[in-house]
C-alpha positions as CSV (number, residue, x, y, z in Angstrom):
1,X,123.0,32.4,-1.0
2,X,122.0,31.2,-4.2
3,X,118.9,29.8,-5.4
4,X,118.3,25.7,-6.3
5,X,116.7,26.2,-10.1
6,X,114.0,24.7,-11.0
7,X,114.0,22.3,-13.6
8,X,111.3,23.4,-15.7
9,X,112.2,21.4,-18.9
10,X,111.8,18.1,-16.9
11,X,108.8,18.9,-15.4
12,X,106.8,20.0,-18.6
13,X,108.3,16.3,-20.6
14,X,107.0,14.5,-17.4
15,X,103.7,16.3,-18.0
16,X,103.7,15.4,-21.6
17,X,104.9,11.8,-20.8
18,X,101.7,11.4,-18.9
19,X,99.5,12.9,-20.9
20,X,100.1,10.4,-23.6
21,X,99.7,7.8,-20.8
22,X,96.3,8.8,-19.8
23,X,95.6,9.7,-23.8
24,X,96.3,6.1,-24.9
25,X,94.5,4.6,-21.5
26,X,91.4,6.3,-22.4
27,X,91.7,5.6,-26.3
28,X,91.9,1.5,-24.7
29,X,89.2,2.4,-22.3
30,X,87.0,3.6,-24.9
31,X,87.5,0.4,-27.1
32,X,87.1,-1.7,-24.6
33,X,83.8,-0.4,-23.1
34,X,82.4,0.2,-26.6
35,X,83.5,-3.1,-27.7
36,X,81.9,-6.2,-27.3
37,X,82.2,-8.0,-24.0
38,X,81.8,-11.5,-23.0
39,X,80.1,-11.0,-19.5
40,X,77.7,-14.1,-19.1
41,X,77.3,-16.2,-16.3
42,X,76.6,-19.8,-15.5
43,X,77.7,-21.0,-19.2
44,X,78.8,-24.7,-18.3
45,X,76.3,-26.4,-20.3
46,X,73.5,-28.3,-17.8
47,X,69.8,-29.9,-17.9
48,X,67.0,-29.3,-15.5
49,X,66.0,-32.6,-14.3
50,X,63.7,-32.1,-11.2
51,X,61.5,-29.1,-10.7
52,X,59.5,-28.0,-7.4
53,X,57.7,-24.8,-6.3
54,X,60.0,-22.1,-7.4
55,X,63.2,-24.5,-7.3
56,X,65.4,-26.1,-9.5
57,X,67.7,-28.9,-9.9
58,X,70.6,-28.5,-12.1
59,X,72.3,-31.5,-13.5
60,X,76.0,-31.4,-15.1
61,X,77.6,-34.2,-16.4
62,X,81.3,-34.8,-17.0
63,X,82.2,-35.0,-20.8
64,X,84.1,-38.4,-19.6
65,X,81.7,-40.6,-17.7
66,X,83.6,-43.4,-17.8
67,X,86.7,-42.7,-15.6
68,X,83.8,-40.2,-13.2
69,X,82.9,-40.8,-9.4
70,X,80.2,-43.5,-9.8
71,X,78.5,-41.2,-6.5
72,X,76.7,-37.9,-7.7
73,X,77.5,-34.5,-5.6
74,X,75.0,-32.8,-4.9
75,X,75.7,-29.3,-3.9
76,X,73.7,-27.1,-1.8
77,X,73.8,-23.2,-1.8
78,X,72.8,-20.3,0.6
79,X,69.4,-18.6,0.5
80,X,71.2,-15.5,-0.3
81,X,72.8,-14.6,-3.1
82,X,72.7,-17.2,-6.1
83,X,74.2,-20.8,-6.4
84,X,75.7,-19.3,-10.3
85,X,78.6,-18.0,-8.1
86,X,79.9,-21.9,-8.9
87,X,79.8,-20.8,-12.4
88,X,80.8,-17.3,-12.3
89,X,83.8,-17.0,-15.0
90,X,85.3,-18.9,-17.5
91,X,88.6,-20.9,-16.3
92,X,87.6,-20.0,-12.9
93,X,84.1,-22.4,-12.9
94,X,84.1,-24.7,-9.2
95,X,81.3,-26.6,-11.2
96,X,83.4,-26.7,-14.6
97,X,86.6,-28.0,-12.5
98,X,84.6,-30.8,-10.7
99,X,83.4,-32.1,-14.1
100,X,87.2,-31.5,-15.1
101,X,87.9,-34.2,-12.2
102,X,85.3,-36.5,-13.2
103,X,82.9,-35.5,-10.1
104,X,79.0,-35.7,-11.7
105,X,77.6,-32.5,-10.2
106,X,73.5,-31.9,-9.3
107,X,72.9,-28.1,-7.8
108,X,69.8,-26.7,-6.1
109,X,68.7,-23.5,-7.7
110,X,66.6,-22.2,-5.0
111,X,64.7,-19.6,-7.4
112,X,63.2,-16.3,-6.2
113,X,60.4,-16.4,-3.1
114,X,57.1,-14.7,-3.8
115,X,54.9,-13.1,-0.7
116,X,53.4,-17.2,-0.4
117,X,56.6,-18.5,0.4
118,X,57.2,-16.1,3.2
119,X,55.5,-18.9,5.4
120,X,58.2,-21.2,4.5
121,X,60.7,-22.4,7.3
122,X,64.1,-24.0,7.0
123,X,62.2,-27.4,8.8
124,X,60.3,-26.8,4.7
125,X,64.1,-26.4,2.9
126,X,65.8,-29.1,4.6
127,X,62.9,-31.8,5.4
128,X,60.6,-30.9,2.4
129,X,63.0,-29.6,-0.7
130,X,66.4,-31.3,0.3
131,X,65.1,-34.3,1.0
132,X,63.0,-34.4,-2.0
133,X,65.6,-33.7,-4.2
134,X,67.9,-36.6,-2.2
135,X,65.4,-39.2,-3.1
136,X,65.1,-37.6,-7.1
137,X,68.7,-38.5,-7.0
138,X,69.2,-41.6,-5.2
139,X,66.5,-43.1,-7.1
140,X,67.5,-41.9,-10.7
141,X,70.9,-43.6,-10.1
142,X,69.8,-46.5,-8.1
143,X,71.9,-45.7,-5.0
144,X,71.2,-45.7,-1.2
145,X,72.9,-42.5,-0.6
146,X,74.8,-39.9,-2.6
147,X,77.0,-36.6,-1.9
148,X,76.8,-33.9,-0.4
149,X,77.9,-30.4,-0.4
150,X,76.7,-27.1,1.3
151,X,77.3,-23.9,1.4
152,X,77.3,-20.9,3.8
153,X,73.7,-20.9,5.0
154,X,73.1,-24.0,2.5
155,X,76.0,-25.3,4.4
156,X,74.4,-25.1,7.5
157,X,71.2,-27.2,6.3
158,X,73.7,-29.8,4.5
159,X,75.1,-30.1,8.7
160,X,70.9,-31.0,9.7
161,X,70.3,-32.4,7.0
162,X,73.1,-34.7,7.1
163,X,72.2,-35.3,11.2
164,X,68.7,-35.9,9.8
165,X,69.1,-38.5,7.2
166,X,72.5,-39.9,7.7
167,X,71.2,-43.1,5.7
168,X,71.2,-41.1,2.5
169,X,74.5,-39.2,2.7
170,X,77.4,-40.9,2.1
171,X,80.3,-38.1,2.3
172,X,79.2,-34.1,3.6
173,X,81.7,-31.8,2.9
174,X,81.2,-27.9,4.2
175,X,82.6,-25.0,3.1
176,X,82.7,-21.5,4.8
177,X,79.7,-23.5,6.7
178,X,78.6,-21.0,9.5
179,X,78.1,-24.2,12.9
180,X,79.0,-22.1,16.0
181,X,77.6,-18.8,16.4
182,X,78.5,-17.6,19.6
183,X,81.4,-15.4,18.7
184,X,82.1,-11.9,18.2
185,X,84.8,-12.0,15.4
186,X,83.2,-9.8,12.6
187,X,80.4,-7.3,12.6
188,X,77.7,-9.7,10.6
189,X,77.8,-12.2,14.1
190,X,77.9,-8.9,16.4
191,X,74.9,-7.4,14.5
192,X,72.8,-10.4,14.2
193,X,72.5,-10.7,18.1
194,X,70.6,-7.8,18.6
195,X,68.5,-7.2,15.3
196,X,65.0,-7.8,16.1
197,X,64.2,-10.4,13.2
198,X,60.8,-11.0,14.6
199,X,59.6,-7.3,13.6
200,X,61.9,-7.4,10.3
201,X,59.2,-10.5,9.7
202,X,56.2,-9.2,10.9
203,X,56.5,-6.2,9.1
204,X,58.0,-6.7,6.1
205,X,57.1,-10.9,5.1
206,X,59.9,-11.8,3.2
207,X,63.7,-10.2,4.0
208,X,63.6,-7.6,0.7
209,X,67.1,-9.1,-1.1
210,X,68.1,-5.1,-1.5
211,X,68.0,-4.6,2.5
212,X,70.4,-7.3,2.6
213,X,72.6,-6.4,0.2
214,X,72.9,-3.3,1.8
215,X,73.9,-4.4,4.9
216,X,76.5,-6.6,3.7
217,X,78.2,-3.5,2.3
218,X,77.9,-1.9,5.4
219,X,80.0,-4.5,6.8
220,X,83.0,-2.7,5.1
221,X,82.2,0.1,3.1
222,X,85.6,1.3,2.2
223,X,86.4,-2.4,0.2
224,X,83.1,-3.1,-1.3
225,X,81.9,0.5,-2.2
226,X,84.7,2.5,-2.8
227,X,88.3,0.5,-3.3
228,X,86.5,-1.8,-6.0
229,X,85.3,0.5,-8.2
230,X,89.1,2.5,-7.8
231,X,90.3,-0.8,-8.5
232,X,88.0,-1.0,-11.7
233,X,88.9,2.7,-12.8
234,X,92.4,1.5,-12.9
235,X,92.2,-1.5,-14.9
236,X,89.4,0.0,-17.4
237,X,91.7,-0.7,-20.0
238,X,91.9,-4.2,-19.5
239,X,89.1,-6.2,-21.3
240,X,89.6,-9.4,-19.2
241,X,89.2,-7.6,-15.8
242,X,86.1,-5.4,-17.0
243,X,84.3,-8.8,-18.2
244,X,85.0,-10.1,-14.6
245,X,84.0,-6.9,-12.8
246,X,80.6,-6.9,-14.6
247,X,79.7,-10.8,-14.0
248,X,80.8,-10.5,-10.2
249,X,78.6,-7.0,-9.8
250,X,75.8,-9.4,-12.0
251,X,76.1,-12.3,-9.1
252,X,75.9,-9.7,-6.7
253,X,72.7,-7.2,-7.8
254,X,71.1,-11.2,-9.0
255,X,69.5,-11.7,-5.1
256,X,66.1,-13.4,-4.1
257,X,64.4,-12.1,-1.1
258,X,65.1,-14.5,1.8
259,X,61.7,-16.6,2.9
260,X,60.7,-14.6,6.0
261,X,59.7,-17.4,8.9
262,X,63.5,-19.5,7.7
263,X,64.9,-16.3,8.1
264,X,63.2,-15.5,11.7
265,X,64.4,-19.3,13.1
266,X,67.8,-18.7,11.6
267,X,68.4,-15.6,13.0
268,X,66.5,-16.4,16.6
269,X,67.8,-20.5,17.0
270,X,71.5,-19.9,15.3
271,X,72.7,-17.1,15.5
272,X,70.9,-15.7,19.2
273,X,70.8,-18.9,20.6
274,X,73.6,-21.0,19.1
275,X,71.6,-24.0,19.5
276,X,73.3,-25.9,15.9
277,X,76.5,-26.9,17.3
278,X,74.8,-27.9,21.0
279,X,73.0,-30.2,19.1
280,X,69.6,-28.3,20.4
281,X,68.0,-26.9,17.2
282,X,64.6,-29.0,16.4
283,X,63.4,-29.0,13.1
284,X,59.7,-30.7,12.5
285,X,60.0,-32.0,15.7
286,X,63.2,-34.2,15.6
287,X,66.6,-32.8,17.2
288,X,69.3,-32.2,15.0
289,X,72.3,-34.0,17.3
290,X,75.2,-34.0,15.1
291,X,76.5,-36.8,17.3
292,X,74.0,-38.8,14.1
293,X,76.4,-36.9,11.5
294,X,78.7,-40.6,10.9
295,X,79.7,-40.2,7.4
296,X,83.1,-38.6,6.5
297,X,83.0,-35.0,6.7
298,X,85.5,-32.4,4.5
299,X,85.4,-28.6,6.1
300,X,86.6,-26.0,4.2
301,X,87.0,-22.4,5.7
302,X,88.7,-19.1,4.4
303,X,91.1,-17.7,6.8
304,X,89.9,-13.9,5.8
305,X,86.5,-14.3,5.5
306,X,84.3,-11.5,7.0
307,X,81.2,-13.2,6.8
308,X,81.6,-16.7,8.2
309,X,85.0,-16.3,10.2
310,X,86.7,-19.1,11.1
311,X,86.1,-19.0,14.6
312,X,82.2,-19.9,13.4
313,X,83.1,-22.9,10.8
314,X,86.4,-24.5,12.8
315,X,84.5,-26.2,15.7
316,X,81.8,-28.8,13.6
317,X,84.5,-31.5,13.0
318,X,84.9,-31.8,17.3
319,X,81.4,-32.5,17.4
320,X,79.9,-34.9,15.2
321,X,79.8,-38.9,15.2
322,X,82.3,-39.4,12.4
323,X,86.5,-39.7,13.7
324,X,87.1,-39.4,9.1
325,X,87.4,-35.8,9.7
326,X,89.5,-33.3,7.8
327,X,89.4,-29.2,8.6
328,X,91.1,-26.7,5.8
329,X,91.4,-23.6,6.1
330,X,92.5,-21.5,2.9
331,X,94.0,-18.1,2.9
332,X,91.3,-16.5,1.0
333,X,87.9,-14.8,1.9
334,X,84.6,-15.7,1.8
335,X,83.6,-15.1,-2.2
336,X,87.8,-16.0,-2.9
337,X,87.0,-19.4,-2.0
338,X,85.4,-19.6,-5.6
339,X,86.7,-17.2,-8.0
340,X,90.2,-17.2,-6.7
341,X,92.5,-18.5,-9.7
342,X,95.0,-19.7,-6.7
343,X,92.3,-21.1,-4.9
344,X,90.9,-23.0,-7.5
345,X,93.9,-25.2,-8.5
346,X,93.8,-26.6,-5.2
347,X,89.7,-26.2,-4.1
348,X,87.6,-28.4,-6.3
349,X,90.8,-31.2,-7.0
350,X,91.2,-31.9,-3.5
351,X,87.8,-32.4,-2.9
352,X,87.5,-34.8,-6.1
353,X,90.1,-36.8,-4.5
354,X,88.7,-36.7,-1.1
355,X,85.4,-38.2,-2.5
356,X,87.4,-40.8,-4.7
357,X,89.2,-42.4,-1.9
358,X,86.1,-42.7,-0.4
359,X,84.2,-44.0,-3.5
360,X,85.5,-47.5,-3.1
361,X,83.4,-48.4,-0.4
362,X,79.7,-50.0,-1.6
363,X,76.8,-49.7,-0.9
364,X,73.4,-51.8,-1.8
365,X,71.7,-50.6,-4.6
366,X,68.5,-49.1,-3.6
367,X,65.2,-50.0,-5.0
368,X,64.0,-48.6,-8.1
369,X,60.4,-47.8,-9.0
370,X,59.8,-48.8,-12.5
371,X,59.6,-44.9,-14.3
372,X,58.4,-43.6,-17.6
373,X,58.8,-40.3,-19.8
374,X,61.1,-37.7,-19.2
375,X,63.1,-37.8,-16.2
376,X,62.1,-34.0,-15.3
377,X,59.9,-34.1,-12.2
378,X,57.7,-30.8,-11.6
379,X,56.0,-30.6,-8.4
380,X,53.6,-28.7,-6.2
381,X,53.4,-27.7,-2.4
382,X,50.9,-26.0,-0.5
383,X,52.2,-22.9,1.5
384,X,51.3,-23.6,4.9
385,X,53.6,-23.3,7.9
386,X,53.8,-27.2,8.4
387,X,54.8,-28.3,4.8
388,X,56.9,-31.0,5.6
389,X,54.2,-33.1,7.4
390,X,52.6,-33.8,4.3
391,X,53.8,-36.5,2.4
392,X,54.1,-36.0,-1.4
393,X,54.7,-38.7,-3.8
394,X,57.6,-38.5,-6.8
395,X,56.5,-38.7,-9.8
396,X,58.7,-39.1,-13.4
C-alpha cells in the first residue's frame, strides 16, 4: 500500500506567501498607528446659547437658512452616555445630516453631576431644565411651541415632558424611547427588576458612570469585550476603521455619573412598576397621562437593539391622544441607529420630511420680552430635592 506524499514544496510557498501578508500588514499597521489620526468628536461647528447648573445648550444652524424648517428641533439625550454620539464621525453626523436637510438643530448637553446634584430628580430634568430650555427657545424665535426629539432615557422625559406641556410642543418624535417596561426581552429589563436602586443610592449618591459602563458590557461580553477588539486587530491596517474605533471607544469611556434620586425613581416608577405607559407616573405632583400627548408623534426603534427592545418602545403610539402617529422600526441596534452609514441615508431625511409636512400648519407668534446683550443665558439653581417649585426668571 503505498503512501500519499506530502507536498512539502506547496506547504513552505504557502508559508512564505503568508509571511509577506502578515509582513506588509504590520509594516501598514505600524504607519498607521504611528501616523497621524483624525479621531475628534463633535466637530460640526455650534454656539452655546443658554447655560444652567452644569448644562448646556448647543445651537447648530444650517449653512442655508432660507429654504430650513422655520420650527427649531430640539433634541434631548439620555443621562448616560453623552449627547456627542449625534456627532460621532465625519459623513456619519445625525446632527450634520439634519442641518444637511435644512432642520435648525438646539441639543441639551447635560454636563457631568457633582456629589450636589445627587439630590436632583427627573421631576428637576423634565419640569426645571427642559422646560427652561423650551421657553429659551420659544422665546428667542418668537414661537408658541417648537420640536422635539428624545432619546433613550432623554426619550422617555421628551414622552412627560410632551404629556406635561403639550402647549409648547408642536411635533415629538422618539427614538429607541424605552415607554413600557414590563417585559422580559433582554437582560438590562430582567436585571433592573430586582437591583436594589434604593441602596445603590443610599450608599453610593450618584450612580459612579464606570459601574454602569460595566454593566452594559456585562450584558454581552463576547461582542463588546472580546469580538470588537478581534474585529479592530483585523482591520489595524486600515486608517479609516482605526479613526472610527477610537472616537466610538472615546463616546464610550466619555460618561457622567447618573444623578442618584432620578436614577432611584427611574429605576423604582419605570422600570419596577411600569407606571409610564399606564399613565401613573407623577412628577411634581401632576400625572403624566399621555392621553395629553396630542401633537404628532414619529417612533423610531432598532429591531436588534439589546438595550431598549422593541417590545419596550412599540406600544407608546396605542396610547397617547394624537391618531398622526407613525412607528418605524429599523434593522439596526441600539448605537446603529446613529453611526450606521445605511441607517443614516434613511434616519435623519425621513424625519426632516416628517417635520416639513407638518411645518405648514401656524401657530401665533408668542410674546416676546424686549432682550439685550448676548443671547447666552447662564443660570443658577439651588440643589434641594424640590427644585422645580421654585420659579426662576430668564434672563438675556
Amino acid at each position: 500500500m503505498s503512501h500519499p506524499k506530502i507536498p512539502v514544496d506547496l506547504i513552505l510557498q504557502k508559508l512564505t506567501e503568508d509571511s509577506e501578508k502578515v509582513y506588509k500588514s504590520a509594516q501598514k499597521a505600524s504607519e498607521v498607528l504611528l501616523g497621524a489620526l483624525d479621531t475628534a468628536i463633535a466637530a460640526t461647528p455650534y454656539e452655546i446659547v443658554y447655560e444652567e447648573d452644569r448644562i448646556k445648550l448647543k445651537h447648530y444652524k444650517p449653512a442655508e437658512m432660507d429654504n430650513s424648517l422655520k420650527t427649531p428641533l430640539l433634541v434631548v439625550y439620555a443621562l448616560i452616555n453623552r449627547e456627542t454620539m449625534l456627532d460621532l464621525q465625519p459623513g456619519r453626523s445625525t446632527v450634520q445630516n439634519f442641518l444637511d436637510e435644512g432642520v435648525e438643530v438646539y441639543m441639551i448637553d447635560w454636563g457631568y453631576p457633582t456629589r450636589k446634584d445627587r439630590y436632583l430628580t427627573i421631576d428637576d430634568h423634565v419640569n426645571g431644565y427642559m422646560n427652561n430650555v423650551v421657553d429659551f427657545i420659544c422665546q428667542r424665535h418668537n414661537l408658541p411651541k417648537i420640536n422635539l426629539m428624545g432619546i433613550c432615557m432623554g426619550g422617555s422625559f421628551s414622552v412627560m415632558y410632551a404629556a406635561l406641556h403639550s402647549e409648547k410642543i408642536k411635533n415629538l418624535v422618539t427614538t429607541v424611547t424605552p415607554t413600557y417596561f414590563d417585559t422580559d426581552t433582554g437582560l438590562l429589563h430582567i436585571w433592573m427588576k430586582t437591583i436594589d436602586a434604593d441602596r445603590m443610592v443610599d450608599t453610593l449618591g450618584n450612580i459612579p458612570a464606570d459601574m454602569m459602563n460595566f454593566g452594559f458590557l456585562l450584558l454581552n461580553p463576547a461582542r463588546l469585550m472580546l469580538d470588537k477588539y478581534v474585529g479592530f486587530l483585523q482591520n489595524i491596517n486600515n486608517k479609516e476603521f482605526v479613526e472610527n474605533f477610537i472616537r466610538m471607544e472615546k463616546w464610550i469611556f466619555d460618561s457622567p455619573d447618573v444623578p442618584g434620586e432620578t436614577f432611584r425613581q427611574f429605576i423604582n416608577d419605570c422600570y419596577k412598576k411600569n407606571l409610564l405607559i399606564q399613565s401613573k407616573m407623577e412628577l411634581g405632583g401632576n400625572r403624566v397621562d399621555l392621553k395629553k400627548i396630542t401633537m404628532p408623534l414619529l417612533n423610531f426603534y432598532g429591531r436588534y437593539d439589546h438595550l431598549v427592545p422593541p417590545e419596550a418602545c412599540d406600544r407608546l403610539t396605542k396610547e397617547v391622544g394624537t391618531k398622526d402617529t407613525t412607528d418605524v422600526c429599523l434593522d439596526t441596534g441600539h448605537i446603529g441607529i446613529y453611526v450606521s452609514s445605511k441607517v443614516q441615508r434613511e434616519f435623519a431625511p425621513k424625519i426632516a420630511r416628517w417635520l416639513k409636512e407638518r411645518d405648514a400648519s401656524k401657530e401665533k407668534p408668542a410674546r416676546r420680552k424686549k432682550t439685550a446683550g448676548t443671547a447666552t443665558v447662564k443660570k443658577s439653581r439651588a440643589k434641594t430635592p424640590s427644585l422645580t417649585k421654585e420659579k426662576k426668571k430668564l434672563t438675556e
